[in-house]
C-alpha positions as CSV (number, residue, x, y, z in Angstrom):
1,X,0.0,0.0,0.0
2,X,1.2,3.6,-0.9
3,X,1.0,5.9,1.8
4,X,1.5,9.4,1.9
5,X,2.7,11.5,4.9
6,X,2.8,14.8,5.6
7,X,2.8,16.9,8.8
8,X,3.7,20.2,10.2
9,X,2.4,22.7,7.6
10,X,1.8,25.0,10.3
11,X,-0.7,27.3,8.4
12,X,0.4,27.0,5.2
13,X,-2.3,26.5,3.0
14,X,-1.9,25.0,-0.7
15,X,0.7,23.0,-0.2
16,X,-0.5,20.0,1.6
17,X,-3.1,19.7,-1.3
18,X,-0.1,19.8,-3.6
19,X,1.6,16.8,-2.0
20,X,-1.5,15.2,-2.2
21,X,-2.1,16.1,-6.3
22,X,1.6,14.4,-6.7
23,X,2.0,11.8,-4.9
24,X,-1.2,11.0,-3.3
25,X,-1.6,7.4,-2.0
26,X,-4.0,4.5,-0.8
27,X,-3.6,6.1,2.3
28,X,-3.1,9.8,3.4
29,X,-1.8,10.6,6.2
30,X,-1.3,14.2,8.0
31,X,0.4,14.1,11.4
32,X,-0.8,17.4,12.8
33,X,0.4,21.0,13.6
34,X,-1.5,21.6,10.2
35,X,-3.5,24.7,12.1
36,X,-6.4,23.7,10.3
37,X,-10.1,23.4,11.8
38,X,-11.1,19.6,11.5
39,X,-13.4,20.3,8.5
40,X,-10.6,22.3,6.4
41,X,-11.2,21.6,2.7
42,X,-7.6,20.3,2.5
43,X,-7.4,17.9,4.9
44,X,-10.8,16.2,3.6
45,X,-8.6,13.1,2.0
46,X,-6.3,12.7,5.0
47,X,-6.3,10.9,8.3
48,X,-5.3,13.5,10.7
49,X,-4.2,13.7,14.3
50,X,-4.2,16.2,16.5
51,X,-0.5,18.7,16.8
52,X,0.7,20.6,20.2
53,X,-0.2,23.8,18.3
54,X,-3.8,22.6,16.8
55,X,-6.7,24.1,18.6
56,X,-9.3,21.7,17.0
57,X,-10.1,19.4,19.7
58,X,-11.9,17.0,17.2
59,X,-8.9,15.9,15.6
60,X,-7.7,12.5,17.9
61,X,-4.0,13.1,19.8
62,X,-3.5,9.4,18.2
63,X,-4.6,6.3,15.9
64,X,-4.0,3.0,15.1
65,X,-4.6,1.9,11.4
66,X,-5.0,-2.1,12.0
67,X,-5.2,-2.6,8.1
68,X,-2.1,-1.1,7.9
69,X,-0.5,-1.8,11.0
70,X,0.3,2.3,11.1
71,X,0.2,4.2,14.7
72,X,-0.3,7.6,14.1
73,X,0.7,10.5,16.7
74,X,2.1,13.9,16.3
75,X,4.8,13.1,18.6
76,X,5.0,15.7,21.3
77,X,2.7,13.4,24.1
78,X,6.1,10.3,23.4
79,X,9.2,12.7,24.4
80,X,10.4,12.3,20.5
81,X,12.7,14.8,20.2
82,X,15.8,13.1,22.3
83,X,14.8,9.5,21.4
84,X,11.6,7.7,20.3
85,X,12.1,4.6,22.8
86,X,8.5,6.3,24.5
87,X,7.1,6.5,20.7
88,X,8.0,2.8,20.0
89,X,6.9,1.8,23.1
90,X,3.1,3.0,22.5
91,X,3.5,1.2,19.2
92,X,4.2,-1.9,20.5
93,X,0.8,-1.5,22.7
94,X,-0.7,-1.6,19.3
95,X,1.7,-4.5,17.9
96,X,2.2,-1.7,15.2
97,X,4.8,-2.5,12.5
98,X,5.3,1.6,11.9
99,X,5.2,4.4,14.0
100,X,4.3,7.7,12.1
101,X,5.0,10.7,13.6
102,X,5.8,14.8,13.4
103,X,6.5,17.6,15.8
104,X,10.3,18.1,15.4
105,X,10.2,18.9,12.1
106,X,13.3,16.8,11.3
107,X,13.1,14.4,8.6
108,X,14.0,10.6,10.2
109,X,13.4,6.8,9.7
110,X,14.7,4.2,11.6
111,X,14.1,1.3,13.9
112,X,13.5,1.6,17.3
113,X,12.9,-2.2,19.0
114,X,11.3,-3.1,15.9
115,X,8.9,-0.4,14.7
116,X,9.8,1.4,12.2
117,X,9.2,4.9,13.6
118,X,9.2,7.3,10.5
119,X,9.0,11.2,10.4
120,X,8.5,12.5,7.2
121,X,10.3,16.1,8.3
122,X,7.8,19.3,8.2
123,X,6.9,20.4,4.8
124,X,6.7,24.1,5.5
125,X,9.3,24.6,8.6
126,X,11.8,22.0,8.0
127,X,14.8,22.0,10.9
128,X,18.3,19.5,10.8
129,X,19.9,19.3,7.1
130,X,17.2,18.3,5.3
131,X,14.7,20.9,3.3
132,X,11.0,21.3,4.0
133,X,9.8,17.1,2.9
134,X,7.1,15.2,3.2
135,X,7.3,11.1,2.3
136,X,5.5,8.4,0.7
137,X,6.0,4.8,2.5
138,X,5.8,1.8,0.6
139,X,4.4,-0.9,2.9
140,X,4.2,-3.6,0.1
141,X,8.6,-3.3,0.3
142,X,9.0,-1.3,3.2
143,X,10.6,2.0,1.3
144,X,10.4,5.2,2.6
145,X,10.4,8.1,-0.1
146,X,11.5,11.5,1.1
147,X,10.1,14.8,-1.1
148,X,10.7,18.4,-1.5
149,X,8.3,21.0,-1.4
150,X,9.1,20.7,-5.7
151,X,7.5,16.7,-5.5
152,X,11.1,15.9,-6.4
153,X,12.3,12.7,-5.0
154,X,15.7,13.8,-2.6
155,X,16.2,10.2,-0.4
156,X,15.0,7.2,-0.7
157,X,15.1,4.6,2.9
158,X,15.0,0.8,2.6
159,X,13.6,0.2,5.8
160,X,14.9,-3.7,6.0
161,X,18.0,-2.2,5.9
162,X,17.6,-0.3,9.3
């Protein structure tokens, strides 16, 4: 399954509908701080959680996708910024395969006890030395895809390799 992943848009609008016109999936994900109301025109095709800085108190803090075997969270309730042991953790509560998450803004996949915990960076604000990105994850091959605000392909992550 092709899933798309976006998060931290903080405001921005246009441009998560534009990840979504090149490279939307089977599943679309946005992982909050979007700053969006809950019935926001551009989020209409996504599953959304809820970010520290979204006000709309409809949007869930997290989700589990069993189909997919995809736990979704923004980040900041898991202490992700100096590790994601807390993030991987919750996963595992879940018997999740990925853990999909935003907040720090920094681009990241990796495995972490066996989840493959998966940030696809912020695609407005972007921090650490990648641009603004948002990704597309393969689950059929387990291949992360990392993209620039231009839809062009900049890193590609063969999670089996992790």
């Amino acid at each position: 399954m092709r899933v798309l992943i976006v998060s931290d848009n903080h405001g921005e609008e246009g441009i998560v509908q534009s990840a979504l016109d090149h490279n939307g999936g089977d599943l679309n994900i946005h992982l909050g701080d979007s700053e969006f109301t809950y019935e926001n025109e551009e989020l209409k095709d996504f599953n959304t959680v809820r970010g520290n800085v979204d006000n709309d108190s409809r949007f869930p803090v997290e989700s589990y996708d069993e189909d997919t075997n995809l736990f979704l969270t923004h980040g900041h309730l898991y202490n992700i910024k100096p590790d994601r042991e807390v993030l991987s953790e919750r996963a595992l509560e879940f018997k999740a395969k990925y853990a999909l998450y935003g907040h720090s803004h920094i681009a990241l996949a990796e495995n972490i006890n066996g989840v493959y915990c998966i940030n696809p960076g912020s695609i407005s604000k972007p921090k650490g030395e990648w641009e603004a990105s948002y990704c597309v994850l393969d689950t059929a091959d387990d291949r992360v895809e990392f993209y620039n605000r231009e839809h062009e392909k900049f890193e590609e992550v063969n999670l089996l390799e992790l």
